[in-house]
C-alpha positions as CSV (number, residue, x, y, z in Angstrom):
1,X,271.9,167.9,209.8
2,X,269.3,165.5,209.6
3,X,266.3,167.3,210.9
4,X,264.1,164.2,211.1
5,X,266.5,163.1,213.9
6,X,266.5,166.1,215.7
7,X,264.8,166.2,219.1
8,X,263.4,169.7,218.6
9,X,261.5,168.5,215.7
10,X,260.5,165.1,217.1
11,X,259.1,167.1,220.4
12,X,257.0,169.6,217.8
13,X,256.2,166.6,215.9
14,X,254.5,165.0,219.2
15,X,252.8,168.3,220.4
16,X,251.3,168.5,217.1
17,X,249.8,165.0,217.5
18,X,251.4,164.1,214.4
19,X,253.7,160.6,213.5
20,X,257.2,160.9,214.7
21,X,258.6,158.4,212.4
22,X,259.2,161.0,209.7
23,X,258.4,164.2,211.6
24,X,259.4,166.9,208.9
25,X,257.3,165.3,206.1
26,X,254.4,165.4,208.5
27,X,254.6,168.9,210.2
28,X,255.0,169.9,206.3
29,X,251.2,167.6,205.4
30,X,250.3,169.3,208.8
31,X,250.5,173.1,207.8
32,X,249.7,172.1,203.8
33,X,246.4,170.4,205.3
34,X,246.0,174.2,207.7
35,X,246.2,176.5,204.7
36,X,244.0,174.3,202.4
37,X,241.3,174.8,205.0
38,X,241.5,178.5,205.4
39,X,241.7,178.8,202.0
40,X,238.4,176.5,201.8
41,X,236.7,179.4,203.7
42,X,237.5,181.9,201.8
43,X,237.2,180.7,198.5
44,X,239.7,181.6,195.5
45,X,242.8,183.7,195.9
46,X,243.9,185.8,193.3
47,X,247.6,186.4,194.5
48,X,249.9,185.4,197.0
49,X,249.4,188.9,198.8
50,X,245.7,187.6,199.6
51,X,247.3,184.5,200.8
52,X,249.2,186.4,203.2
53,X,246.1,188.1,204.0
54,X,244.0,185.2,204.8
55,X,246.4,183.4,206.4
56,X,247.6,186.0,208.9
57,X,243.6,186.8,209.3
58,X,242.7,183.3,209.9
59,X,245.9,182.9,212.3
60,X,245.0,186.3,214.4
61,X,248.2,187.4,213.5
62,X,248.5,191.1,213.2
63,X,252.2,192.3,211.0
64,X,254.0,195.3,211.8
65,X,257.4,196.2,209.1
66,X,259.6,198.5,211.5
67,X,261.3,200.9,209.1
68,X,262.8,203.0,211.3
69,X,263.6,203.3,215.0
70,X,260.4,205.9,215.3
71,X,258.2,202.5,214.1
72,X,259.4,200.9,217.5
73,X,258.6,203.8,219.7
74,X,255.0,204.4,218.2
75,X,254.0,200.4,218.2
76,X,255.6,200.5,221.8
77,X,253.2,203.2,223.2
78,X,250.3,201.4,221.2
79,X,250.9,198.3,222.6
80,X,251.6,200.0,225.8
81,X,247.8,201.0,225.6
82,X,246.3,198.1,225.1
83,X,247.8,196.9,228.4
84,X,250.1,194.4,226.6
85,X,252.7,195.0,228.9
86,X,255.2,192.1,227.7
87,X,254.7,193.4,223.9
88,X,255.6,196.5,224.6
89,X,258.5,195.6,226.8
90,X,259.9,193.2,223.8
91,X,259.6,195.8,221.0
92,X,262.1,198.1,222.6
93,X,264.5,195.4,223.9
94,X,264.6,192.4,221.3
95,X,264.6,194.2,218.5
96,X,268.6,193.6,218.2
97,X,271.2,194.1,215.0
98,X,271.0,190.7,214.5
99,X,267.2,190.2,214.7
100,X,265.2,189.7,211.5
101,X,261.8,189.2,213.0
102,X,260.1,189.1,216.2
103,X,256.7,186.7,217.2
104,X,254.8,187.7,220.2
105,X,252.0,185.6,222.0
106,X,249.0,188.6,223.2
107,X,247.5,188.2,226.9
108,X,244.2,189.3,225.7
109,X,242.7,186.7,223.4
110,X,240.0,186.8,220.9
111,X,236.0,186.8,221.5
112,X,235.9,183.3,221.0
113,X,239.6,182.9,223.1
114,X,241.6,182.2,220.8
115,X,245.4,183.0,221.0
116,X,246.8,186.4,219.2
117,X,249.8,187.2,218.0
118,X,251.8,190.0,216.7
119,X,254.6,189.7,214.3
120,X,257.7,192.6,214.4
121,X,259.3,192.4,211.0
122,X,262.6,194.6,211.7
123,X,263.3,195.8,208.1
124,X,265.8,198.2,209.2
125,X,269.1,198.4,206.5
126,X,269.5,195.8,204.2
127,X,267.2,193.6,206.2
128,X,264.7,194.9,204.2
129,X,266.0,192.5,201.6
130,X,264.5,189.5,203.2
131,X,261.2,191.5,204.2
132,X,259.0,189.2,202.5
133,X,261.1,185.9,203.7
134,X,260.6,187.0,207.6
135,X,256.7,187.8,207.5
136,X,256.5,184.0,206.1
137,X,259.0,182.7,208.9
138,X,257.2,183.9,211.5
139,X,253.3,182.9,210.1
140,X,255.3,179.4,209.9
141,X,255.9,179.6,213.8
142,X,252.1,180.8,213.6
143,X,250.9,177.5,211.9
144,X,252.7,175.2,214.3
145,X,251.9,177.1,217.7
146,X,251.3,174.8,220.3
147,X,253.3,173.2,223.2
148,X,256.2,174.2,221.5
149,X,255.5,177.8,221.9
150,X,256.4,178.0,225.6
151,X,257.4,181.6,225.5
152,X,255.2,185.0,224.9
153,X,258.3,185.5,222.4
154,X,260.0,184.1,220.1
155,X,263.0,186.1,218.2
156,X,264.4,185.1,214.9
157,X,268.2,185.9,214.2
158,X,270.3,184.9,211.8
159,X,272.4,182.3,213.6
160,X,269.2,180.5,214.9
161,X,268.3,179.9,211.3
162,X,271.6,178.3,210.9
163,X,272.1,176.4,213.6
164,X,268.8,175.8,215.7
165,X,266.6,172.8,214.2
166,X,263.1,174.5,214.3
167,X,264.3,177.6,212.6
168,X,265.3,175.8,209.9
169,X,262.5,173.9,209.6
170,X,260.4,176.8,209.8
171,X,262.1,178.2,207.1
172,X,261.7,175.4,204.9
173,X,257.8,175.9,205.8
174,X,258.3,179.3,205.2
175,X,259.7,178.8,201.9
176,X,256.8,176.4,200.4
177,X,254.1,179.5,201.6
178,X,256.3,182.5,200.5
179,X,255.7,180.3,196.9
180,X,253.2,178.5,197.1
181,X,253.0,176.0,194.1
182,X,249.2,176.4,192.7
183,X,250.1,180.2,192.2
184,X,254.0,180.4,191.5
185,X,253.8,177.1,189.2
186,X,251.9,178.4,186.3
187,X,253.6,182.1,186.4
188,X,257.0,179.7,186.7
189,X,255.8,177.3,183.7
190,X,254.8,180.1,181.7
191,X,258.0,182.1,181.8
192,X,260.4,178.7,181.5
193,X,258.5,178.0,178.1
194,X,259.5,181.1,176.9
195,X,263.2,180.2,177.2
196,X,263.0,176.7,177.5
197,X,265.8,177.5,180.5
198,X,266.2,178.9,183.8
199,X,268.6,182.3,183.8
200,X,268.2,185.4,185.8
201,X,266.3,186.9,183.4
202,X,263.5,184.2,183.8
203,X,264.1,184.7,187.8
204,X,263.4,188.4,187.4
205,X,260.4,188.0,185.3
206,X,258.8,185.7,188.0
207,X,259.6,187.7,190.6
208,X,258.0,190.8,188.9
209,X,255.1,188.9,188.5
210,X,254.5,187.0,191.3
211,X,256.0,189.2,194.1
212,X,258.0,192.1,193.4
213,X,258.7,192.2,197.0
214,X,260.3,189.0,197.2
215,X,263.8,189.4,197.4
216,X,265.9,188.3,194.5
217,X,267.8,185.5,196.3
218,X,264.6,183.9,197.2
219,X,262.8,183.7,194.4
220,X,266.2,182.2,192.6
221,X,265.9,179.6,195.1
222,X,262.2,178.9,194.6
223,X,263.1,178.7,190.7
224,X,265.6,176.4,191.4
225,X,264.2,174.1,193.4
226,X,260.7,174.1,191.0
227,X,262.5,174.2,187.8
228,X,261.2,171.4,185.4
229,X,265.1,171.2,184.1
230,X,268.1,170.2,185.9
231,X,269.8,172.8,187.4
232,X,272.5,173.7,190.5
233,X,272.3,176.9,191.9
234,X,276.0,177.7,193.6
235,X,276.8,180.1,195.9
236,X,280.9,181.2,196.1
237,X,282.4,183.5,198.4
238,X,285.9,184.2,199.9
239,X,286.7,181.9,202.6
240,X,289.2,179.7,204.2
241,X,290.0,175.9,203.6
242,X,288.1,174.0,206.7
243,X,291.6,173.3,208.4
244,X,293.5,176.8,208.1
245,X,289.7,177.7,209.9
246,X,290.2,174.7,212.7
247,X,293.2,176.0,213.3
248,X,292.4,179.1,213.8
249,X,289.7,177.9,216.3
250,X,292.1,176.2,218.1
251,X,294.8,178.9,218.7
252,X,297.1,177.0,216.5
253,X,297.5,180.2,213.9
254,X,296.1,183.6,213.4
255,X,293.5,184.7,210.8
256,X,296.3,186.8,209.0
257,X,298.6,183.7,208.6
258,X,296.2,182.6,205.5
259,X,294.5,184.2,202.8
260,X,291.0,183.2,201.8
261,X,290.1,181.9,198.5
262,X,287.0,181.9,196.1
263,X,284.9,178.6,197.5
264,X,281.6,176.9,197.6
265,X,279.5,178.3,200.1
266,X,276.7,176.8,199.2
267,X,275.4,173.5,196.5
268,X,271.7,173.6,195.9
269,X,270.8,171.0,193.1
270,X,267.0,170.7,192.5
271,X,265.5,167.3,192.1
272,X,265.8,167.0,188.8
273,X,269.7,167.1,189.1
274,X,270.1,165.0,191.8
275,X,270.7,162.2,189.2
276,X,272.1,164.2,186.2
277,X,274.7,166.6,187.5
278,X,277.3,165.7,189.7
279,X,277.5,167.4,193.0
280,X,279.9,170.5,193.7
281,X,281.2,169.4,197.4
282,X,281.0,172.8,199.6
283,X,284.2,174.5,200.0
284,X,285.7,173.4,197.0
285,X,288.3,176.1,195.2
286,X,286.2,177.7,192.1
287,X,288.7,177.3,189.2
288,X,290.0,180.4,188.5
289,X,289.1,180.1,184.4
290,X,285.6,179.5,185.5
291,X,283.0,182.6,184.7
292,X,282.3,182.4,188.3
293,X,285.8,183.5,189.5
294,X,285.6,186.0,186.6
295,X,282.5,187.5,187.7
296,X,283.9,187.5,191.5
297,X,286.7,189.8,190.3
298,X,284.7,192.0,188.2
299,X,284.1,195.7,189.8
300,X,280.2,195.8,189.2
301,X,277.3,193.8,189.8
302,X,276.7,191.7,186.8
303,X,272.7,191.2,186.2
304,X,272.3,190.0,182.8
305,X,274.6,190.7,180.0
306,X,277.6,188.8,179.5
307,X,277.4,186.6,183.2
308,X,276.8,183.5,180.6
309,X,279.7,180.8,179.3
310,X,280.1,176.9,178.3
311,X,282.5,175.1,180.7
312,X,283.3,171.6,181.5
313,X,283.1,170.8,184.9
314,X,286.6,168.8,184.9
315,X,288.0,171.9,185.4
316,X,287.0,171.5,189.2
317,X,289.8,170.1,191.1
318,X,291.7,169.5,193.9
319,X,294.9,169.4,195.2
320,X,295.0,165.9,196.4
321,X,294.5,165.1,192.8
322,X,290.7,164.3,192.9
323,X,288.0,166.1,190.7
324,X,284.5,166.5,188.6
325,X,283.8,164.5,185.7
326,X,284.1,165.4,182.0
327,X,280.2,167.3,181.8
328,X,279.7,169.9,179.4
329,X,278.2,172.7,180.8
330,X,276.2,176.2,180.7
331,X,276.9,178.8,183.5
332,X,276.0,181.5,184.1
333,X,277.2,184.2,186.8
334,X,275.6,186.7,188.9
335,X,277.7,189.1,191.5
336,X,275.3,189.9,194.4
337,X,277.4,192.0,197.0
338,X,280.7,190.5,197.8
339,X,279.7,186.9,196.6
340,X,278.3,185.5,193.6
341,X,275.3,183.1,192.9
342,X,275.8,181.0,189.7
343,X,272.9,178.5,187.5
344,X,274.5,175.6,186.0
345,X,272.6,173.5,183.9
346,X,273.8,170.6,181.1
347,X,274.7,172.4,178.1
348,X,272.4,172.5,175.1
């Protein structure tokens, strides 16, 4: 999906005032240029916690984390006091199984009449896990409020980041905020040097420094994609080839009559690999000598120790006969839940 050609993000683009010719790059300039001036009125941050802080201040956005279902009665009858009658009535009803996050437009505005908003982080099971990544989703939708806001709510869930055009944006918006480069670069730099490599362990170290309650996932992905070497992050899971699934979808056969297999789920090369490493085409069978299989297979969650080994990435074929070139390679292998998330870089 090419988001620049999307009519959701050509519409924000013109309700922001902004040039549609290349909309994402400019609503991106647009909310840089935002956060560089609220961070001209307050002077130097320490910490991307203060960020958060300034920004939400600066946006009169007020954060609630909802940790349990007693969290949604309690802001419920608050809100219900304040006469904010639609925030109430949204905090007991959106607040669905598959809802991350919730943004709510206030009637009552500020002393100078400005807009307020309220942000419902549902953190709720293992949503907790991408805590931090929702509070910076919905300040996103803060930062490029306008026109495009034509609702007192807006909900996040999990298929409108994969399928709707502004979520995703808005997550990629979110993304560049949740790490912001002039804090997350050095602490990056500095632990990279130490290694001269990216690995989990580097991951883990930048997470514990710069925000230990980032989730693991999304500070990988930040590394990646600021990672002064070239490096693909993969992500493999069981799943079916794209036309046992078609036919499937059509009636044709019957989930049972196939058996999934280890596959891409997701290729994420940063920059710097774009023109070293060859790309690993989504859905493609992970061989099954490959660490990555073996780490798939493996009972436990692998975190550090022996998740590392030299591969070539010929051994990535397919059936019709086609395949990766002859690159020597270093992998290494994480199992996170029921998939795995694997760094491959050009071998030393």
């Amino acid at each position: 999906m090419n988001l620049n050609t999307e009519p959701k993000i050509i519409s924000m683009a013109n309700a922001l005032d902004l040039n549609v010719d290349r909309p994402v790059e400019a609503i991106m300039e647009y909310c840089r240029a935002r956060v560089a001036k609220f961070l001209r009125r307050v002077g130097r941050i320490a910490n991307v916690i203060e960020l958060q802080r300034v920004v939400c201040a600066l946006l009169n956005l007020t954060v609630h984390e909802i940790w349990s279902d007693e969290y949604i009665t309690r802001f419920a009858c608050q809100y219900q006091s304040e006469n904010e009658i639609a925030a109430c009535a949204f905090i007991k009803t959106q607040l669905r199984p598959d809802t991350f996050g919730m943004l709510v437009q206030l009637e009552r505005r500020t002393a100078k009449g400005e807009r307020r908003f309220v942000a419902f982080i549902d953190c709720r099971g293992d949503k907790h896990l991408r805590r931090v990544f929702t509070l910076w989703h919905e300040i996103a939708h803060c930062l490029t409020a306008k026109d495009q806001l034509a609702l007192p709510l807006r909900r996040t869930t999990a298929e409108m980041i994969e399928k709707d055009p502004v979520e995703r944006l808005t997550d990629i918006v979110a993304g560049e905020f949740a790490f912001y480069e002039p804090l997350f670069r050095p602490i990056l730099n500095a632990e990279f040097g130490q290694t001269g490599r990216l690995t989990f362990r580097v991951v883990e170290r930048v997470r514990a420094r710069f925000n230990p309650d980032a989730s693991f996932l999304s500070t990988l992905n930040a590394c990646v994609a600021k990672s002064p070497s070239p490096i693909i992050l993969i992500e493999a899971g069981l799943t079916l080839r794209r036309s046992e699934q078609r036919l499937i979808d059509s009636g044709a056969a019957s989930p049972g009559d196939f058996a999934p297999s280890l596959r891409v789920l997701r290729c994420a090369p940063n920059e710097a690999a774009r023109s070293t490493l060859p790309h690993v085409p989504k859905q493609w069978r992970v061989p099954s000598q490959s660490i990555i299989a073996r780490i798939h297979a493996s009972d436990v969650e692998t975190i550090f120790e022996g998740s590392a080994a030299d591969e070539n990435l010929s051994m990535w074929t397919t059936s019709a006969g086609g395949g990766l070139p002859n690159v020597e390679v270093a992998v290494e292998a994480r199992k996170y839940g029921d998939k795995v998330v694997a760094l491959i870089a050009i071998a030393a």
